[in-house]
C-alpha positions as CSV (number, residue, x, y, z in Angstrom):
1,X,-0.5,20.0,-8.4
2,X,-0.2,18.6,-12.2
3,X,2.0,15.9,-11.4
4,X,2.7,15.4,-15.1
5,X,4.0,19.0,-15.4
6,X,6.1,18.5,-12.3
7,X,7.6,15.7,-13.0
8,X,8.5,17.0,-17.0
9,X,10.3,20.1,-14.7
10,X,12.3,17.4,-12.6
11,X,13.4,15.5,-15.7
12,X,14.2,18.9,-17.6
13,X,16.8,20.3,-14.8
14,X,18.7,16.9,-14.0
15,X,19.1,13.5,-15.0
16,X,17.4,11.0,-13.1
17,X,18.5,7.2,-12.3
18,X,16.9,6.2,-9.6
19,X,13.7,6.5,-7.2
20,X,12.7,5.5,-3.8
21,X,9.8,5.5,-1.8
22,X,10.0,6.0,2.0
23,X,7.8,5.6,4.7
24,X,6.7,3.7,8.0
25,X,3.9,1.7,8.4
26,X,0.8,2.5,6.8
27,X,2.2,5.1,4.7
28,X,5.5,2.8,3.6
29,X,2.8,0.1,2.1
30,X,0.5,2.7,0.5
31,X,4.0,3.7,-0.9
32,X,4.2,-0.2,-2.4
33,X,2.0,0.5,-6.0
34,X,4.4,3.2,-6.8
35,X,7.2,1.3,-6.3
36,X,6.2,-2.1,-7.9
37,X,5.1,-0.1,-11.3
38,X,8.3,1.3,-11.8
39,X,10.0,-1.9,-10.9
40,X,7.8,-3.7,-13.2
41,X,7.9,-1.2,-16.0
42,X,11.6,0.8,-16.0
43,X,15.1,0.0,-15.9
44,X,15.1,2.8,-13.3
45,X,16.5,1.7,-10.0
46,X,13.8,2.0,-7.7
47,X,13.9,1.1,-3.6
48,X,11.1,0.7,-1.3
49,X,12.4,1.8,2.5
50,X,11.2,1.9,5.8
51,X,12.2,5.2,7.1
52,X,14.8,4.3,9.6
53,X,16.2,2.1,7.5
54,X,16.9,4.4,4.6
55,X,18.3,7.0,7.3
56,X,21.3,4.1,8.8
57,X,21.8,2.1,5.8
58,X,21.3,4.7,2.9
59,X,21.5,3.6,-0.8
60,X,25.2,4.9,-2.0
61,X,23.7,5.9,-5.0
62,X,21.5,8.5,-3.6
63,X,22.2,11.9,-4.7
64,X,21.3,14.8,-7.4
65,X,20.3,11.8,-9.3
66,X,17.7,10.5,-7.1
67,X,13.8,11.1,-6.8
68,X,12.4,10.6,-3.3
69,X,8.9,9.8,-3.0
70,X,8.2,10.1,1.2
71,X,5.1,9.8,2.9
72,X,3.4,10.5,6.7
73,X,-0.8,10.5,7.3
74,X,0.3,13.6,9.5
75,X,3.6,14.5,8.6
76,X,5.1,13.9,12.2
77,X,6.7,11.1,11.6
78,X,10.1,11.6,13.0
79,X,12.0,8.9,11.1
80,X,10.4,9.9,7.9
81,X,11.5,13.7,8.4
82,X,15.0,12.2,9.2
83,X,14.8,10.9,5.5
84,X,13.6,13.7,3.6
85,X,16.3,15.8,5.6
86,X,18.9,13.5,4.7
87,X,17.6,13.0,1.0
88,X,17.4,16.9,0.4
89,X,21.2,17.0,2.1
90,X,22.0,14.8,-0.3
91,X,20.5,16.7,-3.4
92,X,17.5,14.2,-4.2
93,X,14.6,15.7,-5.3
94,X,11.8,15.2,-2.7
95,X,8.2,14.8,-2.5
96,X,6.1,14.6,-0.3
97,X,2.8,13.7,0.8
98,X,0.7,14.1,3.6
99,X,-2.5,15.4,5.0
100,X,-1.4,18.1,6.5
101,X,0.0,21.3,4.7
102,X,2.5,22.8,6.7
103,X,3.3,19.5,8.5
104,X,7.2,19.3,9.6
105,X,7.3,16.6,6.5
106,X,7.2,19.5,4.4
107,X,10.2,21.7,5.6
108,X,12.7,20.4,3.3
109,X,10.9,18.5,0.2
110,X,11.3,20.3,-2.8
111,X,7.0,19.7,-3.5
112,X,4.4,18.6,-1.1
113,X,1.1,16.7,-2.3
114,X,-1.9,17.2,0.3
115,X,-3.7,13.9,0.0
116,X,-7.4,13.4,1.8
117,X,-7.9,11.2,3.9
118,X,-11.3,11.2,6.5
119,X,-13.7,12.6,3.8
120,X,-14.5,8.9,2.6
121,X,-13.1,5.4,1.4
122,X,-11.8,6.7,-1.7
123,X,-10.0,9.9,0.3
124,X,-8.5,7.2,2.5
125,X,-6.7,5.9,-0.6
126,X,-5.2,9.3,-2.3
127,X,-2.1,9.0,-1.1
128,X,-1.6,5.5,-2.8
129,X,-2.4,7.1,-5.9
130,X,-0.5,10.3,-6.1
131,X,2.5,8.1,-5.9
132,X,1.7,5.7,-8.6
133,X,0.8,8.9,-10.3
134,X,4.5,10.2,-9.4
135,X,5.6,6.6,-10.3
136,X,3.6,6.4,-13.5
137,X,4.8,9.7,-15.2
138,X,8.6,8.8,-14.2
139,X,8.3,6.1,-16.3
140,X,6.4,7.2,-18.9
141,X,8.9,10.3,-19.4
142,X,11.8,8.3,-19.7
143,X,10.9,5.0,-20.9
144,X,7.4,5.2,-22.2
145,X,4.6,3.2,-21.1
146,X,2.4,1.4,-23.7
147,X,-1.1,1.5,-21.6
148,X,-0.5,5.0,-20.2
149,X,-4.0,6.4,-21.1
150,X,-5.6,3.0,-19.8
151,X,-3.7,4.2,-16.3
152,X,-5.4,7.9,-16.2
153,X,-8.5,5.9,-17.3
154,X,-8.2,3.9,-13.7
155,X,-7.7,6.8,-11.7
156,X,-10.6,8.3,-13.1
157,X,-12.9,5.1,-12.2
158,X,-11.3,4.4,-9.2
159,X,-12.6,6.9,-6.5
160,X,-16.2,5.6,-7.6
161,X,-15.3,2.4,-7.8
162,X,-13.5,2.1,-4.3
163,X,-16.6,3.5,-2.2
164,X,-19.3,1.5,-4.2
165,X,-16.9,-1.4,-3.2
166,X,-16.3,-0.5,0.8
167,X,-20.6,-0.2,0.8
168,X,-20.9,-3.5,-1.4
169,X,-18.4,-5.4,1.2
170,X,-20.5,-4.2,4.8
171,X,-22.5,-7.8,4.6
172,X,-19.4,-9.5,3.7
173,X,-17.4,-7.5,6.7
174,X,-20.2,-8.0,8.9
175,X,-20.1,-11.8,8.7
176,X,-15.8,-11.4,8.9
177,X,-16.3,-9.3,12.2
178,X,-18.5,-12.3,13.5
179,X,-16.2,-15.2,12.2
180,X,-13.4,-13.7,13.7
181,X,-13.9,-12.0,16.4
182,X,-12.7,-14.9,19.0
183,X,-9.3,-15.3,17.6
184,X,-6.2,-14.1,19.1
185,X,-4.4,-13.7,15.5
186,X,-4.9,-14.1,12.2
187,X,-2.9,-14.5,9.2
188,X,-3.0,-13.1,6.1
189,X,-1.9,-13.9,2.4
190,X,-1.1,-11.7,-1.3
191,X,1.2,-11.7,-4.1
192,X,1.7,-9.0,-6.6
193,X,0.8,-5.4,-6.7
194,X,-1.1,-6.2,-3.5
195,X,1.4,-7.9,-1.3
196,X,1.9,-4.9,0.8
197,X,-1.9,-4.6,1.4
198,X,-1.6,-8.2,3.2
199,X,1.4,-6.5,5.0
200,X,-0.3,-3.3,5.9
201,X,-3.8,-5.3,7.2
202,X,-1.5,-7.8,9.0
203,X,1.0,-4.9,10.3
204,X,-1.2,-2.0,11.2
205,X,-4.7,-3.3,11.1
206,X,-3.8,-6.6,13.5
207,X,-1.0,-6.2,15.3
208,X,-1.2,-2.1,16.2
209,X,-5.1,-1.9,15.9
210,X,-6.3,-5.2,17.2
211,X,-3.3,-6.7,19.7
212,X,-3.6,-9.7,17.5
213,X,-1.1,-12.0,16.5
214,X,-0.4,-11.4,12.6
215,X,1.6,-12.3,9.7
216,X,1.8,-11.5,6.2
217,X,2.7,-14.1,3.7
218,X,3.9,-13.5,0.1
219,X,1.8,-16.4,-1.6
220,X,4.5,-17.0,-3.7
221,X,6.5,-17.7,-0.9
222,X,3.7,-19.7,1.5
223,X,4.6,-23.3,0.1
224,X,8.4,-22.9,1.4
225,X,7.6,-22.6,5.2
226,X,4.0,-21.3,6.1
227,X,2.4,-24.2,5.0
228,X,3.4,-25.8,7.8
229,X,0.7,-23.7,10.2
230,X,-1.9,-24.8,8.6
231,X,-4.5,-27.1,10.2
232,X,-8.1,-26.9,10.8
233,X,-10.0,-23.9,11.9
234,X,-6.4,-22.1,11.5
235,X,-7.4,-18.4,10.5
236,X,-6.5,-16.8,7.2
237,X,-7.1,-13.8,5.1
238,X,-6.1,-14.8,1.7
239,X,-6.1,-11.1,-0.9
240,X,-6.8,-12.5,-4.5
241,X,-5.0,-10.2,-6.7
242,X,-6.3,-9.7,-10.3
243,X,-3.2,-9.6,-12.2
244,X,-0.1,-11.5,-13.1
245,X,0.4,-13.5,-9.8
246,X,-3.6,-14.7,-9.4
247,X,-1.9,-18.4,-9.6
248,X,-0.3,-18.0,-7.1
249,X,-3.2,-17.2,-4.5
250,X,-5.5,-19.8,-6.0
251,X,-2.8,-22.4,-5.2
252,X,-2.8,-21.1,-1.8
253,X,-6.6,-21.0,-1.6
254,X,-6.9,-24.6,-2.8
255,X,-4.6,-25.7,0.3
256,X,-5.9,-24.2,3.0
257,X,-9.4,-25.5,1.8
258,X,-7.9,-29.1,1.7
259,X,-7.1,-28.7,5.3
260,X,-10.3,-27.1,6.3
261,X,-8.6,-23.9,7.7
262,X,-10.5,-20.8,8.7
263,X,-10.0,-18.1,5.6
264,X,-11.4,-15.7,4.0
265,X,-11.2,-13.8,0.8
266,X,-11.0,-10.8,-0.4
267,X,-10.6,-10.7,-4.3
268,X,-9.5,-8.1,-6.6
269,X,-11.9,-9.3,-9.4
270,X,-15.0,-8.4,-7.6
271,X,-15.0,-4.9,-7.7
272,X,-15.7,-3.9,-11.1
273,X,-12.5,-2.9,-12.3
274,X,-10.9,-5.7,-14.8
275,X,-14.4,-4.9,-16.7
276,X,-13.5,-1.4,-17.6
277,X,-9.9,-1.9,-17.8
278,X,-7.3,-4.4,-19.4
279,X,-5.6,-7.3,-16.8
280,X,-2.3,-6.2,-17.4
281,X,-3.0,-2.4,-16.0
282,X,-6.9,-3.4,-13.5
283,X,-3.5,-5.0,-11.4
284,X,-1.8,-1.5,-10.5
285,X,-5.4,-0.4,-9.1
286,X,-6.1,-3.8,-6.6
287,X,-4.2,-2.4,-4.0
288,X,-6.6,0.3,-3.6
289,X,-10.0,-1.7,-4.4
290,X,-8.5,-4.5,-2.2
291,X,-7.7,-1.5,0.9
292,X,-11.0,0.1,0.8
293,X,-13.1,-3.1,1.1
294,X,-10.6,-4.7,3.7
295,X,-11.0,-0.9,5.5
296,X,-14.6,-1.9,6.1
297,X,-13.8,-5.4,7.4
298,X,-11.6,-4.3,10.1
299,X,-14.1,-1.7,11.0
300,X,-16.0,-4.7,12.0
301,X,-13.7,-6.9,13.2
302,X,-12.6,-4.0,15.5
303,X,-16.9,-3.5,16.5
304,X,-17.5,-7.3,17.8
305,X,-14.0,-7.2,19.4
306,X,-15.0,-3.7,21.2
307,X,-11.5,-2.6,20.7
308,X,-11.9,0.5,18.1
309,X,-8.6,0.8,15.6
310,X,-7.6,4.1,17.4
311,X,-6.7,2.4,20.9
312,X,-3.3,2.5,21.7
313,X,-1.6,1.5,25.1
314,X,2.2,2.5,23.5
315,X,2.2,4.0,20.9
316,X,2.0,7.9,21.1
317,X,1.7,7.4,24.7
318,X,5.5,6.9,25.8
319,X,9.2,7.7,24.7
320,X,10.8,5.1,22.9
């Protein structure tokens, strides 16, 4: 699909003042980059739901007006078809992506985007970027976007870029999978276009994949409360994001170090991309550099624990 095409078709048959992205897990927080650019970058309302969420405590404002952006790896997931039923009731244009074609996702959205997703790291990401894609072009069509070549420019690097960083990080991953693998939880830290990279890692890669006891922490928001955990040998995974909030995770950093906690980083600016691209758009694309590299390290985490990422004990396996 031509997204920019698309989108020029949406705009042309209705006006459009407002856009949300809906999802569960996973596929809510690779729904996060879309979100934050237009929140950054338009006066556009824009909303970033959990499914369930959207479906019991709907915006008002959601109507013929309204783009939906709504994503599920396998386009089963019953809340999220609740919300693109309820969003094409409503008269919202609906997109939506998934990996599988004809998925019960797809019934009632007015486009469906088939992302990849085994193939490699990079596939893994696809779905991230259609929606800043979906995200970008909104806002460029309406309001204009100043760097919007630089953008195409990043999603041309990045599926090169993303698997030359998950093969760079195995030594790194190897030595998290070690350091780690002992610990009954494990918090983790980000800011910025990232943040909801520390929430999926903490969300679906600890506490669904792993059993482990997780949080995630806005860094911003760690020296009003979270602070207060830390001690020594008390394990973190702090994301450095390369962008606007980058202060905000190196004040972090510097604490935990001053108490000798147990972290780790993973950081945005090792992976090639604020070299070919300026600061202010190399942010948008962290989230996807910081998710393939991280990818590799729970791969690892998940080998010395011998509990792969696909065990479940609930969910799939019961009604609830």
């Amino acid at each position: 699909m031509n997204i920019k095409d698309k989108v020029a078709e949406v705009l042309k048959s209705r006006k459009v003042d407002n856009i949300y992205f809906v999802g569960c897990g996973a596929s809510r927080a690779d729904l996060y980059p879309g979100y934050h650019f237009v929140r950054q970058n338009s006066k556009l309302k824009s909303g970033h739901f959990t499914a369930n969420e959207f479906n019991y405590d709907t915006p008002l404002d959601l109507g013929e007006n309204s783009i939906v952006v709504a994503a599920s790896l396998g386009g089963t997931t019953p809340e999220t078809i609740k919300a693109v039923d309820l969003a094409h009731k409503k008269g919202a244009y609906v997109f939506a992506l998934t990996n599988e074609e004809d998925s019960p996702l797809t019934k009632n959205a007015n486009d469906t985007i088939v992302h990849g997703f085994a193939e490699d790291y990079a596939a893994k990401l696809e779905k991230m970027v259609y929606a800043l894609k979906i995200a970008l072009e909104v806002v460029n069509q309406i309001d204009g976007f100043e760097n919007y070549e630089d953008m195409y420019k990043g999603f041309e690097l990045l599926p090169e870029l993303a698997n030359d960083a998950a093969n760079k990080a195995s030594s790194a991953a190897d030595e998290f999978g070690r350091k780690y693998k002992d610990n009954d939880g494990i918090y983790v830290v980000g800011s910025g276009s990232s943040f909801d990279v520390a929430y999926s890692t903490s969300f679906c890669l600890f506490l669904e994949m792993q059993w482990l006891h997780s949080n995630a922490i806005n860094s911003g928001e760690f020296f009003h409360g979270a602070l207060e955990i830390v001690d020594k040998d008390v394990p973190f995974l702090l994301f450095m994001n390369d962008g606007a909030t980058r202060h905000l995770d190196s004040r972090v950093l510097t604490f935990l170090q001053r108490f000798d906690a147990k972290v780790t980083v993973i950081d945005g600016k090792d992976y090639g991309l604020s070299s070919e691209l300026p600061a202010s758009i190399a942010t948008y694309f962290n989230p996807m550099l910081l998710t393939s590299v991280m990818r590799v390290y729970a791969e690892s985490l998940s080998y010395y624990r011998e509990h792969p990422l696909t065990k479940r004990r609930y969910m799939w396996k019961l009604e609830y």
